[in-house]
N, C-alpha and C positions, 0 to 999 in steps of 0.2 A: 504494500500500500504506500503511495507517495505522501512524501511530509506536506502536510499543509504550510503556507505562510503563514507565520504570524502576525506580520504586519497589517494596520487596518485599511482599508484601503483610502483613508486620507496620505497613509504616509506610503503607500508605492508609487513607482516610479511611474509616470502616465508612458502612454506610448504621444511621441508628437506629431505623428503625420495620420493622427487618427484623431475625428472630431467626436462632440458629446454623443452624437447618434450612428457612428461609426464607420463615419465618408471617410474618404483619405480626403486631406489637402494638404498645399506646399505649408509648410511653416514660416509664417512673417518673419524677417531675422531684418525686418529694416533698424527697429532701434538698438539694436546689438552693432558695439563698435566695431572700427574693423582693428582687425590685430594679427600680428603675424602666428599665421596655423600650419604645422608642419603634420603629417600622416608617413608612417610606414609598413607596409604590406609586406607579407612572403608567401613563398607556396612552393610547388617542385613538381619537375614533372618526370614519374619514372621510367625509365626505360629498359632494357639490354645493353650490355656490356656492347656489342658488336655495331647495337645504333649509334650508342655514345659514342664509338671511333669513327663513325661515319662523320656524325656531327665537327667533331674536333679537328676532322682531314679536311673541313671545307669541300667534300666531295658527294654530297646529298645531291639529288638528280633537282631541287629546287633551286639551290645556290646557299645564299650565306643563312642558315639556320639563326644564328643567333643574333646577327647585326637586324638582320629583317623581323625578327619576335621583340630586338627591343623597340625600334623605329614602331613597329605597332601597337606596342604596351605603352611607348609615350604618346601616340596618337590616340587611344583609347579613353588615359587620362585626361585630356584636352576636351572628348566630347562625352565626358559622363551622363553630364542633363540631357543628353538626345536620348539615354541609356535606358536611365534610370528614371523612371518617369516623374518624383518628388522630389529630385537631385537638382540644385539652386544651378543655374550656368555661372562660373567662375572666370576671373580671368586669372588664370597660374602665373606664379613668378619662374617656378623649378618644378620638372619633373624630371626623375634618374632615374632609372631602367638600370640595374645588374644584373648577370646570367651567371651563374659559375658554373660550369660541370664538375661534375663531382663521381669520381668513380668507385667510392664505396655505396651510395642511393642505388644503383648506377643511374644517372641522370641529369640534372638541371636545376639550382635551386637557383628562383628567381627573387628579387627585390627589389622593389620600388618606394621613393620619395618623393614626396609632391611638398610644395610649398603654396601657401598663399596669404597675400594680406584683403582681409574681409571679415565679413562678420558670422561666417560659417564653417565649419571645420573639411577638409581635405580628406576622410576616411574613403570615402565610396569611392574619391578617383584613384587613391592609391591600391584598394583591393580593384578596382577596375582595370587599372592597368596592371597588375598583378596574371587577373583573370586570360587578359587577352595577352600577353605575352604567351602563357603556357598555353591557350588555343593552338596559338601561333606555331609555337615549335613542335605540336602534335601533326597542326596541316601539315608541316614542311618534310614530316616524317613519317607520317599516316602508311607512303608509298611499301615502306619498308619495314613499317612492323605496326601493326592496327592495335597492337595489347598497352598499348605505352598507357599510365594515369596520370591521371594531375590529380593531386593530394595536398592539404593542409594549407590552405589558401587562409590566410587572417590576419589581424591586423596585430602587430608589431610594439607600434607606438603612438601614443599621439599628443600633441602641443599646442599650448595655445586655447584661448579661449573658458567660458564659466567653468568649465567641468575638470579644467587643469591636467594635470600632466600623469599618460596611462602606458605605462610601462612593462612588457614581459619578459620577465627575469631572463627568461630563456626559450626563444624562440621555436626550439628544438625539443624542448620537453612540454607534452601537452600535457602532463599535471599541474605544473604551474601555469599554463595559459587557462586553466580552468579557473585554477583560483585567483586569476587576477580578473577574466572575465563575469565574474559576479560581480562587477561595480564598482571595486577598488582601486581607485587612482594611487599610483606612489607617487612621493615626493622625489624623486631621482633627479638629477641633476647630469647632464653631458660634461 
């Protein structure tokens, strides 16, 4: 049997793109100042030992695997709000695309940073472009092996803004990304 909350429901959290009778709409963020918001995503996409070398020879029958998945994970970032149908349109200062391949996954783990000054935070485009990166490097290698995943796609960090600064210890270990995704912001410091 699941635990009840305890909490009354004065004191939960509302959801905010959900109205009293439970339309969506966008969230007004006009009187919210702007302030610089940073967002960080990861995820990975796994594959074979034999793709990975493929990837890494620059010899995929597509071309450049991973120059062309990040070029689209920044381009993805850029149009979130077309995306995302309650996702505010921004205009980004910084968006950074990483790939590593990594040949113990065997695979690909991606990362993305976004930046923005406004009055709404940067999460959606960083798991967005997050998202379509690994798409990307799936299409570019689909040719060659259809079993590849994309796994553990979430969000990292984030800065900036009321709800202050949301940190996971370890991106890598999803015990702690649990327990920091119950609502606990840390105090952490770069």
């Amino acid at each position: 049997m699941a635990k009840k909350n305890k909490q009354t429901p004065a004191e939960q959290p509302a959801l905010t793109h959900i109205g009293e009778s439970g339309e969506a709409w966008m969230v007004d963020v006009s009187a919210k100042p702007d302030t610089e918001r940073t967002a960080v995503a990861a995820g990975s996409v796994v594959m074979s030992k034999a793709t990975l070398a493929l990837i890494r020879s620059g010899n995929a029958k597509k071309g450049d695997v991973l120059g062309t998945a990040r070029i689209a994970g920044i381009m993805a970032a850029k149009r979130t709000a077309d995306l995302i149908p309650l996702c505010h349109p921004l205009a980004l200062s910084k968006v950074t695309v990483e790939i590593e391949p990594d040949t113990k996954l065997p695979g690909c783990r991606v990362r993305a940073s976004v930046t923005v000054t406004g009055p709404t935070g940067v999460e959606m485009e960083a798991l967005t472009a997050v998202s379509v990166t690994c798409l990307t490097i799936y299409d570019m290698i689909k040719a060659v092996e259809r079993g590849v995943s994309i796994q553990d796609i979430h969000l990292v960090e984030k800065k900036g803004g009321k709800s202050g600064h949301y940190l996971v210890t370890n991106d890598r270990d999803k015990s702690q990304r649990g327990k920091a995704s119950r609502g606990k912001a840390t105090s952490a410091t770069s």
